[in-house]
N, C-alpha and C positions, 0 to 999 in steps of 0.2 A: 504493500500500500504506500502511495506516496504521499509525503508530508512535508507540503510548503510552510513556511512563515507571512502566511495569509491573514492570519487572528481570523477575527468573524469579522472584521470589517464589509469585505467585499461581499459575503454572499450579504451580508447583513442588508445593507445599503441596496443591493440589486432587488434584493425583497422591498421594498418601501417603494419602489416607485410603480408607478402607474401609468400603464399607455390609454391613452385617451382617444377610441373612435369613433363614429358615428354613432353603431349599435349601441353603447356604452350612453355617449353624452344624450342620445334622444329619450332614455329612461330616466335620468337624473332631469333633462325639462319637465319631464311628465311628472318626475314627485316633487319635484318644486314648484311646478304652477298648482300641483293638489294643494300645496300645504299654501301656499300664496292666497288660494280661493275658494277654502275648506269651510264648505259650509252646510248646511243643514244633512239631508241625508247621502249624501256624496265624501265618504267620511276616509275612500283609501283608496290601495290600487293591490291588486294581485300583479306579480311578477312571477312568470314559468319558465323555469329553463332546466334540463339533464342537467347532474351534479357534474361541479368542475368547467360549466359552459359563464362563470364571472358572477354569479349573483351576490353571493356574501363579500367578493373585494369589491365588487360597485358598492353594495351599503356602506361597506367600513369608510372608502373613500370620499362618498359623500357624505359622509358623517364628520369625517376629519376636514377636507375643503370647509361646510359650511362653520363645524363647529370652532374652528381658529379664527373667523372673522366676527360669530358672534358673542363668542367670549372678549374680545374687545367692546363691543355696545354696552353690553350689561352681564349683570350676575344670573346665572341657570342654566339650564340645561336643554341644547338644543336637541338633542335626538340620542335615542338608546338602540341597543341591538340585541335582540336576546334567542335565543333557540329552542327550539322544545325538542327536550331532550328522551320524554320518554320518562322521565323520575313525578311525572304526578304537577296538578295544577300549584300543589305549594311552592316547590323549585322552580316552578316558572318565576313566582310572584316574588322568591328573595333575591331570584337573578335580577328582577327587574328596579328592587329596591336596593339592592346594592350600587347598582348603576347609578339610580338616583340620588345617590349621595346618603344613602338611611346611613345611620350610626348602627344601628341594633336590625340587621334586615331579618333575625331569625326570630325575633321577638314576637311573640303574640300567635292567638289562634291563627288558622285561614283565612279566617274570614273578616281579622283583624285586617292581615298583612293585605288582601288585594284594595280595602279599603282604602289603605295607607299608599297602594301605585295609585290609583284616582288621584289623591287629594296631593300627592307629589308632583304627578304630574300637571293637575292645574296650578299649584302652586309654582311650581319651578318655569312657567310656561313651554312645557314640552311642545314642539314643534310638532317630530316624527318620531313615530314605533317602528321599526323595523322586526319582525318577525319569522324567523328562518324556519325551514320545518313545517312551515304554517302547515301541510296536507296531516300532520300527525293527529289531527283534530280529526277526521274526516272517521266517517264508521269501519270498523275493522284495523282504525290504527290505535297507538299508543294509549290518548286519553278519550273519557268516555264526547263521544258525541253530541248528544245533548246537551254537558255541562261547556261543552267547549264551543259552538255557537253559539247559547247565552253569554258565555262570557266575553265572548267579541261584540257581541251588541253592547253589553254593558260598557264594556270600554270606549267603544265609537259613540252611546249614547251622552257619555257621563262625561266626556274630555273634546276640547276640540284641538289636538293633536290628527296628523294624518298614520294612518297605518298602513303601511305597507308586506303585505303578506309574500312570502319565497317559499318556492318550493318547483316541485318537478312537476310533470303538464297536467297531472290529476289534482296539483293545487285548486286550478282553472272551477272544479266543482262547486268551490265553496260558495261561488255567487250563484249557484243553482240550487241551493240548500233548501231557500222559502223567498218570497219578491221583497224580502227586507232585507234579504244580505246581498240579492242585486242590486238591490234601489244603493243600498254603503259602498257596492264593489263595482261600480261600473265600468269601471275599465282595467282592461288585462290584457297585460303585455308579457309577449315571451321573448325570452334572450338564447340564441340558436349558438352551436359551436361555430368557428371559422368552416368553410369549404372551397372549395374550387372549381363549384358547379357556377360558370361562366365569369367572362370577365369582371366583373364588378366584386362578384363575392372575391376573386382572387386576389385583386387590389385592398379591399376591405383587411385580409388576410395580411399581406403585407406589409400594409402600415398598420396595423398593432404591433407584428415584428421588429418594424422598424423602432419606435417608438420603444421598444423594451432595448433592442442596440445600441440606443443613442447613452445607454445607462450601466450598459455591459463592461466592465474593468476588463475587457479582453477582447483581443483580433479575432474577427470571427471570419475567414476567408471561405469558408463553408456558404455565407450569405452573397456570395459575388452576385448572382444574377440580380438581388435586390438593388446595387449599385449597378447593376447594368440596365435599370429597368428608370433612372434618374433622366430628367430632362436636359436640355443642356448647359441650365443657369444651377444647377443640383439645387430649385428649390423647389421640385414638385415631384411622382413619380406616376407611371401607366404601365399596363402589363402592354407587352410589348410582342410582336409573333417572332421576330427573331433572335429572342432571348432565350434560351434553354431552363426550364423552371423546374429540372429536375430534381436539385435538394431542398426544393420550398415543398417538392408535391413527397420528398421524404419525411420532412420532417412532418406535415399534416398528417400523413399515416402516425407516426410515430408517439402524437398529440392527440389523435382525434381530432382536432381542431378546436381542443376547449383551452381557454384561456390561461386554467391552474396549471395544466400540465406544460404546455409553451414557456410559460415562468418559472416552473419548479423542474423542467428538462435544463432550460439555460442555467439555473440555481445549479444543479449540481455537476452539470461543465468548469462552475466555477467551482467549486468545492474541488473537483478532481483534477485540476490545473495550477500549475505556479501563475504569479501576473506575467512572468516573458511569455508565457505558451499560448498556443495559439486553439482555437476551439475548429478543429477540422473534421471530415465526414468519420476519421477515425477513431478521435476523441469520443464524437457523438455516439458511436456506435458502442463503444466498450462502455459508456456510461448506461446508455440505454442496456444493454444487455446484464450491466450490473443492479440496476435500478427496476427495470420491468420486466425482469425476465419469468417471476412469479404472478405477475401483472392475469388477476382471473378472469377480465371480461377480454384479453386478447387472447388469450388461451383457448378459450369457450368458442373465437371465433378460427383458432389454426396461428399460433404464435410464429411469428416473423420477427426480422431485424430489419428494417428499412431501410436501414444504411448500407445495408450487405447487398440489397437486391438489386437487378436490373431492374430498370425505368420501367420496362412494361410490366411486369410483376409487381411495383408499387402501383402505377396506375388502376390496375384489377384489382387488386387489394382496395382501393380508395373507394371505387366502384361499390363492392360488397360492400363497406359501410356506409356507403349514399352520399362520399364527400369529392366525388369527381362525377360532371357529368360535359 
C-alpha cells in the first residue's frame, strides 16, 4: 500500500466542494421560490431521485450557501436536515431538536419533544425542513403510516417553514396519500443520474466533471477529451463529433452516472496518489477494482472494469443500464 505525506488535506478539501449545474441549481430555484412564497396550503416540495443521483449534497449545500449569508442578518436558524432512520418517531424528533439548538433534546415524553420542534421552529424562524428518507413513512416501511402523514400535516399545518421531502421515485406517492397532502405537495421534482443518451445530457455530464476538476489537487490526463471538447477563447465547452469520448463514456459506466460516486471515485484517486502523480486510465482502474470490486448492484448486473474494456464493450455495457443511447 502506498503512503504519501498527503495529511487529509487534499481528499478533505476535494470533499467540500461542489459542482454546480443546471439539474442541481433548477431545484434549489424551486425551494427557494417555495420558501420565498410559502403560503397557505402549498407548504413543500417532494424531491425523487435513485440513491447517490445528489439529493442529500444538494440539501446540505443549500443549507450551507443560504445559511452563511443568513447568519449575518440575524440570530436563528435557517434550515435543518434530518433523516428517518428507521429508530421510531422519537429519534426523529431529538434529531430535529438537537439541530435546533435544544440544550436537553432527550428530555421529556414524545409528545413533549415534537411539541418543542413546532414551537423551535416558529421561534427560531425556520425557513426549510429538509427530510431524507421521507418514502420511510409510506405503508410497509419503517414507521407506522398513519402516525407518519398526520404528522407531516401537523408540521406543514403548525409552522410556516417549507418542507422538502427526499427520497427514491416511490417518495412521488406521498402527494397521492389523501387531496390534503396534494393540495401541501404540489410539486415534484426528480433528480436523474448523469447519461449520455444525446448531446445535451453528454455536455450536462461534462460540466459537472469539469466543475469537480477545476478542484482536483491532481493532473488528470485521463480527462483530455474534456479539454479537447473547449472552444477557442477556453471559456465555454460543446461535445464535439471529432473528439473521441471514450474515457468520459468509461468513467459513466464506472459511476452510473450518479453524482456521489463521480466524487467519491475522484476522492479516492486522490487518497491513492502522491500530489506529483498523475490520475490516469491506470490509476482509475486499480482504484476502481480496489474500491468496487465487491460493489453488489454491479455484480447483480455481470461485474466489469471499465477501464480495462474496449470502447464497444463499454458502450453495451452503458446501453444495459439505459445510460447511452
Amino acid at each position: 500500500m502506498k503512503i504519501c505525506n498527503n495529511g487529509l488535506s487534499d481528499g478533505y478539501k476535494f470533499k467540500q466542494h461542489y459542482s454546480y449545474v443546471d439539474k442541481f441549481d433548477s431545484i434549489m430555484t424551486a425551494i427557494a421560490d417555495n420558501i420565498r412564497y410559502r403560503f397557505g396550503e402549498d407548504c413543500g416540495i417532494i424531491v425523487a431521485g435513485e440513491s447517490g443521483t445528489g439529493k442529500t449534497a444538494l440539501s446540505k449545500r443549500f443549507l450551507q450557501d443560504n445559511c452563511e449569508k443568513d447568519s449575518k442578518e440575524k440570530d436563528g436558524v435557517f434550515g435543518i436536515y434530518v433523516e428517518i432512520c428507521g429508530s421510531g418517531f422519537e429519534a426523529l424528533y431529538e434529531d430535529m431538536l438537537e439541530q435546533l439548538h435544544c440544550k436537553n433534546p432527550k428530555l421529556g415524553s414524545v409528545a413533549s419533544k415534537k411539541r418543542r420542534v413546532i414551537e423551535l421552529i416558529n421561534a427560531l424562524d425556520v425557513k426549510v425542513v429538509f427530510i431524507d428518507e421521507a418514502q420511510e413513512g409510506l405503508p410497509g416501511a419503517v414507521l407506522p403510516s398513519s402516525g407518519y402523514i398526520k404528522l407531516l400535516k401537523e408540521f406543514t399545518n403548525k409552522t410556516n417553514a417549507s418542507w422538502i421531502l427526499l427520497g427514491p421515485e416511490k417518495v412521488k406517492s406521498i402527494a397521492d396519500i389523501d387531496e390534503q397532502m396534494s393540495e401541501r405537495f404540489t410539486r415534484i421534482l426528480t433528480l436523474k443520474a448523469f447519461d449520455c443518451r444525446g448531446n445535451e445530457n453528454t455536455e450536462e455530464l461534462m460540466e459537472f466533471i469539469i466543475g469537480l476538476l477545476v478542484k482536483l489537487p491532481r493532473k488528470v490526463p485521463f480527462f483530455q477529451c474534456l479539454l479537447d471538447s473547449m472552444n477557442e477563447t477556453g471559456s465555454d465547452f460543446e461535445y464535439k463529433d471529432d473528439v473521441d469520448y471514450e474515457n468520459l463514456f468509461r468513467f459513466l459506466l464506472a459511476t452510473k452516472g450518479r453524482a456521489r460516486r463521480i466524487a467519491r471515485l475522484l476522492s479516492d484517486c486522490i487518497d491513492d496518489t502522491c500530489s506529483h502523480e498523475k490520475i490516469t486510465a491506470s490509476v482509475l482502474a486499480k482504484t476502481y477494482e480496489k474500491k468496487y470490486r465487491n460493489d453488489i448492484e454491479s455484480i447483480n448486473h455481470g461485474w466489469v472494469n471499465p477501464f480495462k474494456l474496449p470502447k464497444s464493450k463499454v458502450i453495451e455495457h452503458l446501453k444495459i443500464w439505459g445510460l447511452y443511447a
